[in-house]
C-alpha positions as CSV (number, residue, x, y, z in Angstrom):
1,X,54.8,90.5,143.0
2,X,53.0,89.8,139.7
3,X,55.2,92.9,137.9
4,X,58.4,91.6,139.1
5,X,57.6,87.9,138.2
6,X,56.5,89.5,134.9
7,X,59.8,91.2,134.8
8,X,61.7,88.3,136.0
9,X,60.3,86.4,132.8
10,X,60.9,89.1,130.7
11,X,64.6,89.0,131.5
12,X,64.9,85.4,131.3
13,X,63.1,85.1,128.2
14,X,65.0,87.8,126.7
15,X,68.5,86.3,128.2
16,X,68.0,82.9,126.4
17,X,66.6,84.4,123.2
18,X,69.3,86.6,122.8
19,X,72.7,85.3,120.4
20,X,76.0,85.0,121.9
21,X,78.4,88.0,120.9
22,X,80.9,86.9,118.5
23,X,84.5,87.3,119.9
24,X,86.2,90.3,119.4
25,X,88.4,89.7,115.9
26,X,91.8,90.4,116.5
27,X,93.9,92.5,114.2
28,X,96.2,90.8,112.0
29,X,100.1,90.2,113.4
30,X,103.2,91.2,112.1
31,X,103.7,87.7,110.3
32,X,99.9,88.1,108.8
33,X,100.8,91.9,107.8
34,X,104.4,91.8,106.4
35,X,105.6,87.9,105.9
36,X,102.6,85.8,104.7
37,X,102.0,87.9,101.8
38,X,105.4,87.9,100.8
39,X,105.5,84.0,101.2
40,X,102.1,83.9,99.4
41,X,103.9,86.2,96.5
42,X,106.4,83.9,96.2
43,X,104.4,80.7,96.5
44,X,102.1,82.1,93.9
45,X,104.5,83.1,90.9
46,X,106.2,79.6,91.7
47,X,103.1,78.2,90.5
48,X,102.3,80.2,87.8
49,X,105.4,80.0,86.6
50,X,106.0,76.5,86.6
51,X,102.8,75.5,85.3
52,X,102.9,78.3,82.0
53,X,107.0,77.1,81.7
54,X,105.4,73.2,81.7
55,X,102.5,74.3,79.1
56,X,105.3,75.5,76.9
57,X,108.0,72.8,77.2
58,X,105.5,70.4,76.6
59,X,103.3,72.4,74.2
60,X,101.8,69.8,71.4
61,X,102.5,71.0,68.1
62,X,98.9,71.0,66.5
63,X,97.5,72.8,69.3
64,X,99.6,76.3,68.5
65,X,99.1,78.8,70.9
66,X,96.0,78.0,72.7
67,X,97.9,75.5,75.0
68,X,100.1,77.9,76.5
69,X,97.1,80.5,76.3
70,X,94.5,78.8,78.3
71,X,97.0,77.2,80.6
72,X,98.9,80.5,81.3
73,X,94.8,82.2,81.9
74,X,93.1,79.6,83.6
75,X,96.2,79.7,86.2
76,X,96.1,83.0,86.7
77,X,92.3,83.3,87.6
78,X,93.0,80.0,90.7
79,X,95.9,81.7,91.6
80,X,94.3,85.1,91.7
81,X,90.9,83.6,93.5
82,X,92.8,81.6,95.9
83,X,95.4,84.1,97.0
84,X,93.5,87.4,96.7
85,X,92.6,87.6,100.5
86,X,96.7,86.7,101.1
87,X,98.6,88.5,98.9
88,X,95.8,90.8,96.6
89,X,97.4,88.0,94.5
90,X,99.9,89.9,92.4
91,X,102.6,87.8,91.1
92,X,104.1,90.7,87.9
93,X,105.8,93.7,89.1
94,X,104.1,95.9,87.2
95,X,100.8,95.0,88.8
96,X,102.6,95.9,92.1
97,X,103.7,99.2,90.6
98,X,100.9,100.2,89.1
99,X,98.3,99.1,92.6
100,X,101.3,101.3,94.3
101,X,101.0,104.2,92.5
102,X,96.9,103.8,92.4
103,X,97.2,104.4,96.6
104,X,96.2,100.5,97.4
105,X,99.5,99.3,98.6
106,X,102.0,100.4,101.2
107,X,105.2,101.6,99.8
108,X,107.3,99.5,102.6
109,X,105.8,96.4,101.1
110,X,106.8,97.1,97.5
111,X,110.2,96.1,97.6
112,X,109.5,92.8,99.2
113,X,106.8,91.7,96.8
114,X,108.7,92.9,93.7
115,X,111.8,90.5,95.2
116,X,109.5,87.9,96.0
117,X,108.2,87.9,92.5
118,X,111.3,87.6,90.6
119,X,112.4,84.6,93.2
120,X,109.2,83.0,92.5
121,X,110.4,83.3,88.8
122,X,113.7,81.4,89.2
123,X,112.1,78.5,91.5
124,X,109.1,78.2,89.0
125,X,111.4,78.0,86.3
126,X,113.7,75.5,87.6
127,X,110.6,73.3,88.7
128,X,110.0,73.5,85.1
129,X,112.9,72.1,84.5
130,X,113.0,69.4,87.3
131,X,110.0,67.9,85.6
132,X,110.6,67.9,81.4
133,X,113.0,66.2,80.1
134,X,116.3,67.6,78.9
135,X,115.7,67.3,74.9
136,X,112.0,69.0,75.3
137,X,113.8,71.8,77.9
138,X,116.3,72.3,75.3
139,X,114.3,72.6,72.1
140,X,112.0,75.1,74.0
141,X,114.7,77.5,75.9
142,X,113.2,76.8,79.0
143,X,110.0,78.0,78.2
144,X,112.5,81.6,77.8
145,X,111.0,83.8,75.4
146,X,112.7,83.2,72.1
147,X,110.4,84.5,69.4
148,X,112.8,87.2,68.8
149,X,116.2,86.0,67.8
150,X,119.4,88.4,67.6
151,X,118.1,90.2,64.3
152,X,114.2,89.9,64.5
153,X,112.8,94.0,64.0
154,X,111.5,94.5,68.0
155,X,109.4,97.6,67.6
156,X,106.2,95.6,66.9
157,X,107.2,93.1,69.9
158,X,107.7,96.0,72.1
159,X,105.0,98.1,71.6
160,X,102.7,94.5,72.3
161,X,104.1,94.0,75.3
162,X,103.5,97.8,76.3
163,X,99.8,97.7,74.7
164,X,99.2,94.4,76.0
165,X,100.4,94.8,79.8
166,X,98.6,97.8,80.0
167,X,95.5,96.0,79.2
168,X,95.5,93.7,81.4
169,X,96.8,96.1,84.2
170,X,94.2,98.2,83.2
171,X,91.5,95.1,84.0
172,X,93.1,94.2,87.5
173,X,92.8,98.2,88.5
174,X,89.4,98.1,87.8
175,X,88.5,94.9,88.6
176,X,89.9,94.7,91.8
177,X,91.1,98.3,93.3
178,X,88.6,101.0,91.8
179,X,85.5,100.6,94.3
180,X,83.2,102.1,91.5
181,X,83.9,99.1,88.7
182,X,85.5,96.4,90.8
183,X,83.8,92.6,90.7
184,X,84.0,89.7,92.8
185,X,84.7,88.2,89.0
186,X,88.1,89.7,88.8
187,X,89.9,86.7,88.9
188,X,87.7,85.6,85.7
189,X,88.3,88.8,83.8
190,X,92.0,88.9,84.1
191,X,92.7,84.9,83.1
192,X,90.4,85.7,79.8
193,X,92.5,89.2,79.2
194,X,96.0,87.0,79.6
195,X,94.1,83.9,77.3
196,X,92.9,86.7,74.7
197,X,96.6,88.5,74.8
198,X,98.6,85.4,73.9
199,X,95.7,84.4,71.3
200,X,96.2,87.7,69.4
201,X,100.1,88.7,70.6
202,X,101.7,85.4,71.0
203,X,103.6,85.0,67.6
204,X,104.5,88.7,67.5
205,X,106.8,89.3,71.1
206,X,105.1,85.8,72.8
207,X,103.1,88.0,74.8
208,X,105.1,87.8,78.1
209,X,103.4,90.7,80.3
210,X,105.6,89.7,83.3
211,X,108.9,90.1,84.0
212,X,109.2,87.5,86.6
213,X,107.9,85.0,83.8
214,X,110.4,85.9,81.6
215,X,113.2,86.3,84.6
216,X,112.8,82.8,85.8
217,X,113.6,80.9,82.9
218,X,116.5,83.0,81.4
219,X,118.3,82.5,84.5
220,X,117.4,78.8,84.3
221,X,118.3,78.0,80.5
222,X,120.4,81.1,80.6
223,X,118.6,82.8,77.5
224,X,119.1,86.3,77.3
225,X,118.4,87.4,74.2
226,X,116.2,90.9,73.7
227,X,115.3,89.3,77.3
228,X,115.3,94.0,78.0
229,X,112.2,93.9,75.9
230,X,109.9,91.9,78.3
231,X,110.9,94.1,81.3
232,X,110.8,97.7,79.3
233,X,107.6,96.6,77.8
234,X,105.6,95.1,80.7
235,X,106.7,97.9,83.2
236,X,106.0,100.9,80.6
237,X,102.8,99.3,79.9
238,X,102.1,98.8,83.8
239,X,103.0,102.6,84.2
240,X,100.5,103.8,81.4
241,X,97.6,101.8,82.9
242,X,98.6,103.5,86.1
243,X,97.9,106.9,85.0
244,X,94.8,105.9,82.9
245,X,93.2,104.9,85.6
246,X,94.7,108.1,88.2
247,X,94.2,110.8,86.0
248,X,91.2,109.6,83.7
249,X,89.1,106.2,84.5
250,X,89.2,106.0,88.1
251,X,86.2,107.0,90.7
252,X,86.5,110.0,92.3
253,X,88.8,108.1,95.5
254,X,91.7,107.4,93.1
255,X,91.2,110.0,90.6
256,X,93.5,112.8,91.2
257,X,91.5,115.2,88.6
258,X,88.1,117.1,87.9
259,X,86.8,115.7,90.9
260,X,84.6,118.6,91.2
């Protein structure tokens, strides 16, 4: 009687001791897999969009480039911090290329986000516009990139955009997808490399680095000119950063060479 009323206690003590089992978590649905990231992709470059357009429009005159800069970089990082879980917090094509071609993105969702980007764009833009007034808007293009006119030399410009995208592609491969070098400061690192781009790029191509930046407001203030060099520039640089990272920088998961 005395080892089964030891037992007895043994059991209870150990039945109200032990912690409840957490419920079973269930795997994400279709509208958590497929939808809500598109949504949060187009939500996402709205914002961005519409804030960098705004900084422009409505950029003070003695404060030069470091409005647009640190508005256009501190946007980014929210956006990237408070989306990442979503989305992985994209908003650029070439970053969607480039995470694509580095093995950590389906290749049915590509399509969609790339779309969702460039409509983000054109509604971030035209929010832009919605909120400046018309002689600001006009004097600015939209916030379209117009440091190039008709029969500015482009060479420098595009190879800027090509060096400069690929820099900051480079940053959000291995900040955020290489599982040797990637940081819970990812977000961080890639506002700083977009605040440090337009710092030292901004008067030479206006350091776009995102075609759905530049897409947005041409449609808007329909602005078109050497608008080719902001998508040529941003996807070849996108592309590069790609295989830097595939055939050279990456750990051994990505790497597709001398793994041995």
């Amino acid at each position: 009687m005395a080892d089964e009323k030891m037992e007895m206690n043994e059991v209870g003590t150990s039945l109200v001791s032990s912690e409840p089992k957490p419920p079973p978590v269930k795997p994400p649905n279709k509208y958590e897999r497929v939808f809500q990231p598109c949504l949060a992709e187009v939500v996402g470059t709205a914002f961005f969009v519409f804030i960098g357009c705004v900084s422009v429009i409505e950029n003070v005159d003695n404060a030069g480039r470091l409005q647009p800069a640190l508005v256009h970089g501190l946007m980014v990082a929210i956006m990237v911090a408070c989306m990442a879980e979503i989305s992985g917090s994209h908003f650029n094509p070439p970053f969607t290329l480039a995470i694509f071609l580095c093995g950590a993105m389906e290749m049915q969702m590509v399509i969609p986000y790339l779309a969702c980007q460039l409509l983000g764009g054109v509604l971030g833009a035209a929010m832009a516009k919605l909120m400046t007034s018309s002689e600001k808007y006009a004097k600015a293009n939209g916030a379209a990139f117009d440091v190039l006119d008709s029969n500015a030399p482009i060479g420098g410009a595009l190879f800027g955009e090509i060096a400069m995208t690929c820099l900051i592609t480079m940053v959000v491969l291995l900040g955020a997808i290489n599982h040797k070098t990637r940081s819970p400061m990812a977000p961080f690192l890639v506002g700083c490399t977009v605040i440090c781009n337009i710092l030292a790029g901004g008067d030479v191509s206006g350091t776009c680095l995102n075609p759905a930046r530049a897409f947005g407001p041409a449609i808007v203030s329909n602005y078109w000119t050497n608008h080719w060099i902001y998508w040529v520039g941003p996807i070849a640089g996108g592309l590069v950063a790609a295989a830097l990272v595939r055939l050279i920088l990456g750990d051994r998961k990505i790497r597709l060479i001398l793994k041995s």
